[in-house]
C-alpha positions as CSV (number, residue, x, y, z in Angstrom):
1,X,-14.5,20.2,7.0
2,X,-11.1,20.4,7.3
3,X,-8.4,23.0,8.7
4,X,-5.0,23.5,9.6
5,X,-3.5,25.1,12.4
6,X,0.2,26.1,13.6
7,X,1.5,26.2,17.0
8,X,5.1,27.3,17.2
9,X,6.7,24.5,15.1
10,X,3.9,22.1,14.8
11,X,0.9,21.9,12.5
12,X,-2.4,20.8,13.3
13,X,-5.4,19.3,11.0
14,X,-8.4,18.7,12.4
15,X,-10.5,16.3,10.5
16,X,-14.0,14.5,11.6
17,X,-12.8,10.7,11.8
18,X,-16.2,9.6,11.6
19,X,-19.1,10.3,9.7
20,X,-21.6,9.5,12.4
21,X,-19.9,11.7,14.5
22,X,-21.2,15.4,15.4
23,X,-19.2,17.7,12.6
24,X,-17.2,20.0,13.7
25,X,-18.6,23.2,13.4
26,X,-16.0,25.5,13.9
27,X,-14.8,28.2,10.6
28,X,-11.2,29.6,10.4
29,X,-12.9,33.0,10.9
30,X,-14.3,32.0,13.9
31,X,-11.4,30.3,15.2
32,X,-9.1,33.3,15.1
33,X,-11.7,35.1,16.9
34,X,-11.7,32.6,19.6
35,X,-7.7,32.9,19.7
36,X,-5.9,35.5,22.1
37,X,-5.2,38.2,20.6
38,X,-1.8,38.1,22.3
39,X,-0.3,34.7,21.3
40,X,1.4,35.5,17.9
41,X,2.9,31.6,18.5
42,X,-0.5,30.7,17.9
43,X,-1.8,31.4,14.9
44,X,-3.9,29.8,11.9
45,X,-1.7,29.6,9.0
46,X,-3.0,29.9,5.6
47,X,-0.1,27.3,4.2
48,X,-1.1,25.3,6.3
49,X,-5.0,25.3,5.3
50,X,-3.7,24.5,1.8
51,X,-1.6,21.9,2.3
52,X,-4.1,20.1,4.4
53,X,-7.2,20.8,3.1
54,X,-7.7,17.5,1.8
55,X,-9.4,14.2,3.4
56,X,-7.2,11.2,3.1
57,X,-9.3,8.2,3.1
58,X,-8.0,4.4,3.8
59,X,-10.1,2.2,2.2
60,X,-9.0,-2.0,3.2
61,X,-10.4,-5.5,1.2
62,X,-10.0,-8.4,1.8
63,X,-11.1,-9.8,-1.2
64,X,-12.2,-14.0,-2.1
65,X,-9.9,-16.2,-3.5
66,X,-12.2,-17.0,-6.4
67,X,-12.4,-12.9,-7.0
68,X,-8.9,-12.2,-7.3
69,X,-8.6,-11.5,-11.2
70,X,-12.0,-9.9,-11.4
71,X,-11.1,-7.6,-8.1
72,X,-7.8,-6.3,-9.6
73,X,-9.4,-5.4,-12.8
74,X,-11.9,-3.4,-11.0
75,X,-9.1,-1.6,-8.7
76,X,-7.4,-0.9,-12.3
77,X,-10.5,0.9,-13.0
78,X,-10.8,2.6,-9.7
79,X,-7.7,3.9,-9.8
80,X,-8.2,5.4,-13.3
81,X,-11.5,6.3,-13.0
82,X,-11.8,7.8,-8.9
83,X,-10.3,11.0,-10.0
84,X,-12.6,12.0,-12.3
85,X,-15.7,12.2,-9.3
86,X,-16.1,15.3,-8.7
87,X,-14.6,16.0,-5.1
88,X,-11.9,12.9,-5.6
89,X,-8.4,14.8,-6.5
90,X,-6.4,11.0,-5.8
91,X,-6.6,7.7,-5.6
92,X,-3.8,5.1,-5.4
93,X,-4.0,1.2,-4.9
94,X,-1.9,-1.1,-3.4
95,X,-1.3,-4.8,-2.2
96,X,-0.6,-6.4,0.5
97,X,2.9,-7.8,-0.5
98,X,2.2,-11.0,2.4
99,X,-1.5,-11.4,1.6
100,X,-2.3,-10.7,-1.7
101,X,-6.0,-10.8,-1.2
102,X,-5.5,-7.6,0.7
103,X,-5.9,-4.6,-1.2
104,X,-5.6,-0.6,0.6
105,X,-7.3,2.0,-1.8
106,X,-5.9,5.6,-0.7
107,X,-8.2,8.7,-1.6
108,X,-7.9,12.3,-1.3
109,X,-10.9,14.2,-1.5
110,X,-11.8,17.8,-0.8
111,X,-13.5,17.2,2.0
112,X,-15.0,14.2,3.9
113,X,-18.3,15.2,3.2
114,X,-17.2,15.1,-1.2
115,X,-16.4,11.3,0.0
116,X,-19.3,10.8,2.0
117,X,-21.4,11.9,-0.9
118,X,-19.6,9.3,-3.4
119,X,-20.4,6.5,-1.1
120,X,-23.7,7.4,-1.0
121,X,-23.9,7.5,-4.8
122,X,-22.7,4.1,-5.0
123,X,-25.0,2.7,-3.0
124,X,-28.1,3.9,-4.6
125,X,-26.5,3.4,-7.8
126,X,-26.2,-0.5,-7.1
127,X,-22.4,-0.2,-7.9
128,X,-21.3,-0.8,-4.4
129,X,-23.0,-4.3,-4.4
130,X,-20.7,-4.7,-7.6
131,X,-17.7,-4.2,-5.6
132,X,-19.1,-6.3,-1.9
133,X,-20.0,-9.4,-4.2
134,X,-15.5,-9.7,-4.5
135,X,-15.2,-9.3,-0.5
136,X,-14.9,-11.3,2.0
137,X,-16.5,-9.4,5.0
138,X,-17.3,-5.7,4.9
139,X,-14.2,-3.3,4.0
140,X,-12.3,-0.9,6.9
141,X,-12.7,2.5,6.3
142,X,-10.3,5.2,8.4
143,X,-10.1,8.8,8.1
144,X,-6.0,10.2,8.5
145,X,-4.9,13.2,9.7
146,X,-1.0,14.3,8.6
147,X,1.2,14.6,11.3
């Protein structure tokens, strides 16, 4: 669960950054209750929530030598294909000009639990060990929050 918050001139996102964490279990309804009802510089602003409802997700690979082709035919596919799950509105793929066997996969999902769900999906479906076979060592995974 995500959700924004302005203070003054600043705005907030609170995001879990990891999945094994506790969630945060806090709604905007409740939040404003929780918030003095004197302190108009501190308010939950419904822009905000838009604008930063989504997870960003930073995916890293460092993918084998012998893999390189296959692996950038598969990102090709990724990045067509990502959007499409339900809960994924974006994903972009880049690489690492200086290491080339370094690839970043950026997602935005609707929330990290729409992610969390996806992964678990590839897993059981066998299509994750599709993807590990191309790596050399397990991938990085970060949660962002917008500043």
């Amino acid at each position: 669960m995500t959700f924004g918050l302005t203070c003054a001139t600043k705005r907030y996102i609170v995001l879990p950054t990891d999945l094994e964490s506790p969630v945060l279990k806090i709604s905007l309804a409740s939040l404003v209750q929780w918030m003095p009802a004197a302190s108009p510089q501190f308010v939950v602003s419904q822009d905000a929530k838009r604008a930063h409802s989504a997870t960003t997700v930073l995916v890293q690979f460092q993918v084998r030598t012998e893999s390189r082709e296959a692996f950038a035919k598969l990102m090709q596919s990724v990045k067509l294909n990502l959007p499409q799950v339900p809960g994924c509105l974006e994903a972009s793929v880049f690489i690492s000009e200086g290491q080339p066997l370094r690839y970043v996969l950026v997602e935005q999902w609707e929330s990290a639990a729409r992610h969390a769900a996806h992964v678990r999906a590839l897993q059981d479906s066998g299509e994750w060990r599709a993807i590990e076979q191309h790596l050399d060592g397990a991938p990085t995974v970060e949660y962002l929050l917008e500043q």
